[in-house]
C-alpha positions in Angstrom: 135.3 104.4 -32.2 136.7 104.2 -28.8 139.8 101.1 -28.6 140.3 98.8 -25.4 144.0 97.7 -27.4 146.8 98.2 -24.5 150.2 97.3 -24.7 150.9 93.8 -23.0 153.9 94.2 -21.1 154.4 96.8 -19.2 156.3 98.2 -15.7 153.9 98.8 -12.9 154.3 100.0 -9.4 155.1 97.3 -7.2 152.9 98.7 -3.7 150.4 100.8 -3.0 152.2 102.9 -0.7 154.7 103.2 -3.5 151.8 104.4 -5.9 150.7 107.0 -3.4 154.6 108.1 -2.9 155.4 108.6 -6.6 152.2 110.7 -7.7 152.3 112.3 -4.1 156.1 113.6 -5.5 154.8 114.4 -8.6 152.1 116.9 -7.2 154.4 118.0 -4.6 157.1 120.4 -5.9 158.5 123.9 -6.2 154.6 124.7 -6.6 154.3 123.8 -3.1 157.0 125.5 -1.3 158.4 128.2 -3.5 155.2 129.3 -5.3 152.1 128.6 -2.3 154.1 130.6 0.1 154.5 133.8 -2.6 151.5 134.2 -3.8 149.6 133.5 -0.8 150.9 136.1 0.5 150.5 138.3 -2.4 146.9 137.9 -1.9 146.0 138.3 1.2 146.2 135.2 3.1 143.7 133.2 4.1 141.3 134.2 1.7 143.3 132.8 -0.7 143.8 129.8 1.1 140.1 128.9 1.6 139.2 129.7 -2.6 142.6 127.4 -3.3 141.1 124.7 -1.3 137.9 124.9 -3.1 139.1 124.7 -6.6 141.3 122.0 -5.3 138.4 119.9 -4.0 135.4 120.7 -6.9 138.3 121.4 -9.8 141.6 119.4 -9.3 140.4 115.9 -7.8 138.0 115.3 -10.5 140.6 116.0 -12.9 143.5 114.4 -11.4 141.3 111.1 -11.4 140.6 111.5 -14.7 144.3 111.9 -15.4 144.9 108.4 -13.4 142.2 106.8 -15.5 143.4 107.2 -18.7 147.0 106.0 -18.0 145.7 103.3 -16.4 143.3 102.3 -19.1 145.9 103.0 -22.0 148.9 101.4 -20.6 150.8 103.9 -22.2 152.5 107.3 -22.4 150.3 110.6 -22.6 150.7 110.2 -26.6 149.6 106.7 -26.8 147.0 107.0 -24.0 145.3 109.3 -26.4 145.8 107.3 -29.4 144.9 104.1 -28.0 141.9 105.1 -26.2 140.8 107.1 -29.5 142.3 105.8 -32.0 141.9 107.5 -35.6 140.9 110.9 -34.2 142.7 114.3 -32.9 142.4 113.3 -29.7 146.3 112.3 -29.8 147.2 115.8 -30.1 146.4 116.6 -26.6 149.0 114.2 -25.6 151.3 116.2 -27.4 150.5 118.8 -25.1 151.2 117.4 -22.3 154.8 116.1 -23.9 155.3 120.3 -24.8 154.1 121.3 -21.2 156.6 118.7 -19.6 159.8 119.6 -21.8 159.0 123.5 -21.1 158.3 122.9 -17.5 161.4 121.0 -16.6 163.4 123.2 -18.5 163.2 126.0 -16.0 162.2 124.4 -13.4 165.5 123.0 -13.5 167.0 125.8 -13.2 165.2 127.2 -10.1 166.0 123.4 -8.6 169.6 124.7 -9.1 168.9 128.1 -7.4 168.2 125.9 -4.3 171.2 123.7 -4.5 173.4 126.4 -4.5 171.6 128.3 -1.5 171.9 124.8 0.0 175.8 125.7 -0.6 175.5 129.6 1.0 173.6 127.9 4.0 176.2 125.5 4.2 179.5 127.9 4.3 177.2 130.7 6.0 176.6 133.0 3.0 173.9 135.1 4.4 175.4 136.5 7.3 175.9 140.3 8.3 173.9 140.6 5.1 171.2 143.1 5.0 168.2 142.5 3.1 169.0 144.7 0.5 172.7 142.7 0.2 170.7 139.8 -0.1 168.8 140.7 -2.8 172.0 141.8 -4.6 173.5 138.8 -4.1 170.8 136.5 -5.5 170.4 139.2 -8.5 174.1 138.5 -9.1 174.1 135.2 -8.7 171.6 134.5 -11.2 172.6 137.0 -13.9 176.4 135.0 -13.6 176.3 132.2 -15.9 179.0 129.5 -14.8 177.5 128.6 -11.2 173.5 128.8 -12.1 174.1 126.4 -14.9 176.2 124.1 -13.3 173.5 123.8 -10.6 171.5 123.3 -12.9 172.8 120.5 -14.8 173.7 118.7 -11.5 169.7 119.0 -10.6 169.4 117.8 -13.8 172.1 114.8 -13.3 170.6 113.6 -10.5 166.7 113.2 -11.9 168.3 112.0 -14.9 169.9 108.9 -12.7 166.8 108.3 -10.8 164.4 107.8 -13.8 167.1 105.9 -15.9 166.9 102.9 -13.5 163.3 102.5 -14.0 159.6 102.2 -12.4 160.2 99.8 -9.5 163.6 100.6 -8.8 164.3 104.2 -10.1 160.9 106.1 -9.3 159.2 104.2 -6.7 162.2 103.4 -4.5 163.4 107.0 -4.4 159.9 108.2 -4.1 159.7 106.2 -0.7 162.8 107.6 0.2 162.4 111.4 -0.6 158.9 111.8 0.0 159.1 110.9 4.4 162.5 113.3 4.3 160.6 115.9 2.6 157.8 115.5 5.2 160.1 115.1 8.8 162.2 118.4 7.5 158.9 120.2 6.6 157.8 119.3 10.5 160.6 120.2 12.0 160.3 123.9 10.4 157.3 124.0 11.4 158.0 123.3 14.9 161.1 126.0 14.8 158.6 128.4 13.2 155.4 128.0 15.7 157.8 128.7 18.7 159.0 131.7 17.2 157.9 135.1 19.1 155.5 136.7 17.4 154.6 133.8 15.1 150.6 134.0 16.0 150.1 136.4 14.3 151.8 134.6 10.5 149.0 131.6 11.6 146.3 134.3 11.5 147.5 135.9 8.4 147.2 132.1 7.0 144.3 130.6 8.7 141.7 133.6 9.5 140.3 134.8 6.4 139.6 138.2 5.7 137.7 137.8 2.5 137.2 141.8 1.5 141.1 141.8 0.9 140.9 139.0 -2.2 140.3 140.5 -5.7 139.2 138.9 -8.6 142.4 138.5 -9.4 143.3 136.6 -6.7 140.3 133.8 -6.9 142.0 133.4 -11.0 145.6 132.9 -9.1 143.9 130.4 -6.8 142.2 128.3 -9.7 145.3 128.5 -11.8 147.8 127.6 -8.9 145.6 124.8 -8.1 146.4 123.3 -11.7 150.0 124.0 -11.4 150.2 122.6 -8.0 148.9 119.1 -8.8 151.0 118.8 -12.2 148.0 118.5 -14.1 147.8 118.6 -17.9 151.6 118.0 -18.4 151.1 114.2 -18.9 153.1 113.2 -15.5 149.8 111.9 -14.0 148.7 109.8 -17.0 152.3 108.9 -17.2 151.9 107.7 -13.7 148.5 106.0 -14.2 150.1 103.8 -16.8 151.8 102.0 -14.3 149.2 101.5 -11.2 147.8 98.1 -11.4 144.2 97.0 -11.6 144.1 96.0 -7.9 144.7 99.8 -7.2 141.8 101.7 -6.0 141.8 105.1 -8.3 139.5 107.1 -6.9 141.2 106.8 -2.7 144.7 106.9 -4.5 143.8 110.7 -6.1 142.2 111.6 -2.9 145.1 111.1 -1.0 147.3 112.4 -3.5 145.2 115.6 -3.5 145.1 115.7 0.3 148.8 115.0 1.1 149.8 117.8 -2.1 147.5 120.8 0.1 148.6 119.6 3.3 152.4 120.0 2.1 151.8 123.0 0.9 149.8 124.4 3.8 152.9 123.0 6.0 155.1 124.9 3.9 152.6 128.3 4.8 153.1 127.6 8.5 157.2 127.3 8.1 157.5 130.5 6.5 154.4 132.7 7.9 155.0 132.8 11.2 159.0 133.4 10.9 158.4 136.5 8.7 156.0 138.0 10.6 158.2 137.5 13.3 160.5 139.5 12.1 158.8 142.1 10.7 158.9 141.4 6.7 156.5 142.3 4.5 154.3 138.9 3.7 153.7 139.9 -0.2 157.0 139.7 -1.1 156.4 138.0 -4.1 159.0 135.3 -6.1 161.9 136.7 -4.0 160.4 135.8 -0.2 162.1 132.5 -1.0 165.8 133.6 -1.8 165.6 137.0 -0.6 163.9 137.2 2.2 163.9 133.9 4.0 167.8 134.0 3.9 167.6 137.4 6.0 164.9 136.0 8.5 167.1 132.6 9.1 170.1 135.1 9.7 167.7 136.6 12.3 166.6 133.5 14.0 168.4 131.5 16.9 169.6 128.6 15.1 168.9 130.1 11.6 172.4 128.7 10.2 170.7 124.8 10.9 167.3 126.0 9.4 168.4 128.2 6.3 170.1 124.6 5.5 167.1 122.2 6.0 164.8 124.7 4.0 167.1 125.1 1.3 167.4 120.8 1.3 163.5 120.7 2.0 163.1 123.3 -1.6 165.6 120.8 -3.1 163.9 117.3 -2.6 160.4 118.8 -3.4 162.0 120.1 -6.8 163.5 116.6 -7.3 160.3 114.1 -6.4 158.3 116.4 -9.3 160.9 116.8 -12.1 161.5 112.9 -11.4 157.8 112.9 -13.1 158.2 115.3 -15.3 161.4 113.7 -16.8 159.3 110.3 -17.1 156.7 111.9 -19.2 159.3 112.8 -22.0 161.1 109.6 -21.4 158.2 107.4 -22.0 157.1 108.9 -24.9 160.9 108.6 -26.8 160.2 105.0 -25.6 157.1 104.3 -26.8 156.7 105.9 -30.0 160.1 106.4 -31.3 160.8 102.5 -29.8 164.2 103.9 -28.1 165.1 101.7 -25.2 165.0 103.8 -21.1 168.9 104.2 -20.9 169.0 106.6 -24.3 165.6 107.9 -24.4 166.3 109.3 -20.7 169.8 110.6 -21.8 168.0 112.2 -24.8 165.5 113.9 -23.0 167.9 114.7 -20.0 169.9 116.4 -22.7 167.2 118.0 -24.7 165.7 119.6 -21.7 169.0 120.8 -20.0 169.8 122.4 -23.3 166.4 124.5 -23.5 167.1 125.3 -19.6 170.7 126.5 -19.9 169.1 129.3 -22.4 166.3 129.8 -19.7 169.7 130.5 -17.1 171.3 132.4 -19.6 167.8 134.8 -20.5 168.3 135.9 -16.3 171.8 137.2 -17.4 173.9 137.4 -20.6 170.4 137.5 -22.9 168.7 139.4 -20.4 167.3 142.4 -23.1 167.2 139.5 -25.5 163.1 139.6 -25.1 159.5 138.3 -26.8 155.9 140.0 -25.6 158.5 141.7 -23.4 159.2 138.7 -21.8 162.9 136.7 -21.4 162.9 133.1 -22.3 162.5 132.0 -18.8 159.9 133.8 -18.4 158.1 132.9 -21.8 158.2 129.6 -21.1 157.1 130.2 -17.8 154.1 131.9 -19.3 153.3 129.5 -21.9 153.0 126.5 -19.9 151.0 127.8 -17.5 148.7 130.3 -19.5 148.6 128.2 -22.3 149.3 124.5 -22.3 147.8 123.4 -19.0 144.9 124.9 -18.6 144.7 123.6 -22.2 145.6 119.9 -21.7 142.8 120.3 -18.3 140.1 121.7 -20.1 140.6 118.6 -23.1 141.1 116.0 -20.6 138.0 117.0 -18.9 136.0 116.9 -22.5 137.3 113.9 -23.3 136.2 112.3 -20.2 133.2 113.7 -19.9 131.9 113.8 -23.3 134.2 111.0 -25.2 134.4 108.3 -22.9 130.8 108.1 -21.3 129.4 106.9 -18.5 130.1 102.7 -18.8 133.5 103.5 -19.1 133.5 105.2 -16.5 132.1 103.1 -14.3 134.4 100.2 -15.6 137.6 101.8 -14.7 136.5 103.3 -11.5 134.7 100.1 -9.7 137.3 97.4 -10.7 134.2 95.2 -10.3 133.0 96.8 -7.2 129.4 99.1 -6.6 130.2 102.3 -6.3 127.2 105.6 -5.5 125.6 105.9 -8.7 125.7 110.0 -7.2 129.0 110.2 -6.6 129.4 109.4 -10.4 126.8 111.8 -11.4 128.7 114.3 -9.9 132.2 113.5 -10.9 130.6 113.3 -14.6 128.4 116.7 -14.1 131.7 118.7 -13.1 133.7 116.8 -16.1 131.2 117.9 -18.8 130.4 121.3 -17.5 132.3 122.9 -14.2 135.7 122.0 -14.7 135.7 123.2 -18.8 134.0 126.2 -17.6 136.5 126.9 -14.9 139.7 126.0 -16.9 138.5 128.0 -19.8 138.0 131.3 -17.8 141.8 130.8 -16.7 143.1 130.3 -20.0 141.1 133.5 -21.2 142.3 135.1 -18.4 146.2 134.1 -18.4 145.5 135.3 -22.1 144.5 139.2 -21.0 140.7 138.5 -22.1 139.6 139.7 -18.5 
């Protein structure tokens, strides 16, 4: 029997725009800048591009709204959404999902946000120059298989989400979410800019923008799909998290659009920073996870006034890291608050230090336990592959059932009018692909992260 019991008191955003700021952080992240870029380019282009933006559109807005709906509706974390919404079922369990997905996520995503500091660092005392590709890719191999420096980077990433989330909704997550999210967007432009004017950058916008469909595989449509989850930090709980604390007077359905918008754009941004410059220069577009700190660094060293731009790319990667693992630190933080009744200070030091301690042997797994492996994988890696194979296209595929099948139409209807009409089509549709589409889709990625296809 479905439950309408929330909790009574509760944080909530204070604005709109800051609603739109925080979830817009949340979606925008490493996924954006460090991933889009790679495997774009590792597929061909703009192929890829266009299939992205249609799972994003028929896939990823129907179930980040439904993400937004059951926070709201709960008033609690992704455990308690479930609980409360379906109380006396398994339904919970998917909540612990999303709690796994977030504590594996930030855990290396931390360290990667570390990566980034200290290339802000190299940018900073001009690391890269004289340095030939091949030096450059010795030097980030080195770096990363050292394990003072990548740790401490990555406990200082870690450090300063840790401080931001520990002050709270209003003035922790919202206020720095209106503060990092414009910086993130005036550094992205001003890449852009340098990289447009670049000679020879036409023809990086027509690797981006003019598809040439005979060049995506099969393969490639599964990446799109699957990057399109990753991208909008959906099944990890962040967006439920989120939901919990956008009040009634919020309009859910405009606030996932432009969520969804504003997390392709940046990303799309980020494709026409890094495009153009390496076609300008001659590198090969498919570099794969090392075009960001392999072969970036040796285009900035190539570029009049590379020195400034190697350091506002490295910041840009930073911030993105930091408005997403801001979120992802909330998820875990809520839930210690919640249901083991800790108060925010400890259960945001407790889950700072439980994650940093999972990520320092995800650092370490690049290095000292290197041949240390499972499934032939390192830890990093492993983790890596289990959140993303395994655990969010899991917590996607359930949300979508439960939305679609559990909750029903009335419901619904409640939570997205707030007493207004709304197309009795559009909700057709939102349902249809909730029942049918979206578990169809998610489940042929999970098969398919799982070597069925």
């Amino acid at each position: 029997m479905k439950s309408d019991k929330i909790p009574q008191i509760r944080d909530v955003f204070s604005s709109k725009i800051g609603v739109i700021a925080a979830a817009a952080g949340s979606a925008v992240g490493l996924g954006n800048i460090w991933k889009f870029p790679y495997i774009t380019g590792v597929y061909g282009g703009a192929a890829f591009l266009f299939v992205y933006l249609g799972f994003i559109a028929l896939i990823g807005l129907p179930i980040m709204l439904s993400e937004f709906m059951i926070g709201r509706k709960s008033r609690s974390n992704v455990f308690g959404a479930f609980k409360n919404l379906a109380p006396n079922s398994p339904w919970k369990y998917v909540g612990l999902l999303g709690v796994a997905a977030a504590v594996m996520i930030l855990s290396f995503y931390g360290v990667v946000a570390g990566w980034s500091i200290d290339y802000i660092v190299k940018s900073l005392t001009d690391g890269f120059a004289s340095k030939s590709p091949d030096e450059l890719g010795i030097m980030f191999t080195q770096f990363i298989e050292t394990p003072g420096l990548p740790i401490f980077y990555q406990l200082l990433f870690m450090l300063m989400t840790m401080a931001i989330v520990i002050i709270g909704v209003k003035d922790g997550i919202e206020k720095y979410a209106k503060i990092l999210m414009p910086i993130l967007i005036l550094i992205i432009i001003v890449l852009d800019i340098r990289a447009v004017t670049l000679d020879g950058a036409k023809e990086g916008l027509n690797f981006l923008f003019h598809p040439d469909f005979s060049k995506l595989t099969a393969d490639g449509v599964l990446s799109a799909l699957g990057h399109a989850f990753f991208s909008l930090s959906l099944g990890m709980g962040t967006l439920i998290t989120y939901g919990s604390y956008i009040g009634k007077q919020n309009n859910l359905a405009k606030t996932a659009l432009i969520v969804t918008v504003s997390d392709t754009l940046i990303a799309i941004l980020a494709g026409i920073a890094i495009f153009p410059a390496v076609f300008a220069f001659g590198i090969e577009p498919s570099s794969g996870p090392g075009l960001v700190f392999i072969t970036l660094p040796n285009v900035f060293q190539q570029m009049p006034g590379g020195f400034f731009f190697s350091i506002l790319f490295f910041l840009l990667l930073t911030v993105a890291a930091l408005t997403s693992s801001i979120s992802i630190l909330e998820v875990v933080g809520a839930y210690f608050r919640e249901e083991l009744k800790i108060k925010r200070n400890l259960a945001t030091v407790l889950a700072t230090v439980m994650i940093s301690i999972v990520g320092i042997f995800c650092s370490l797994s690049m290095g000292m336990f290197k041949e240390q492996t499972l499934f032939g994988l390192n830890f990093f890696d492993l983790l890596d592959w289990i959140s993303a194979n395994m655990l969010l296209p899991l917590g996607g595929l359930f949300i979508s059932l439960f939305m679609g099948w559990y909750w029903g139409r009335k419901m619904i209807e409640d939570e997205l009018a707030n007493g207004s009409k709304l197309s009795r089509g559009l909700i057709s549709a939102f349902i249809f692909v909730l029942k049918f589409i979206a578990p169809g889709a998610i489940a042929i990625v999970f098969l398919n992260g799982l070597g069925v296809f």
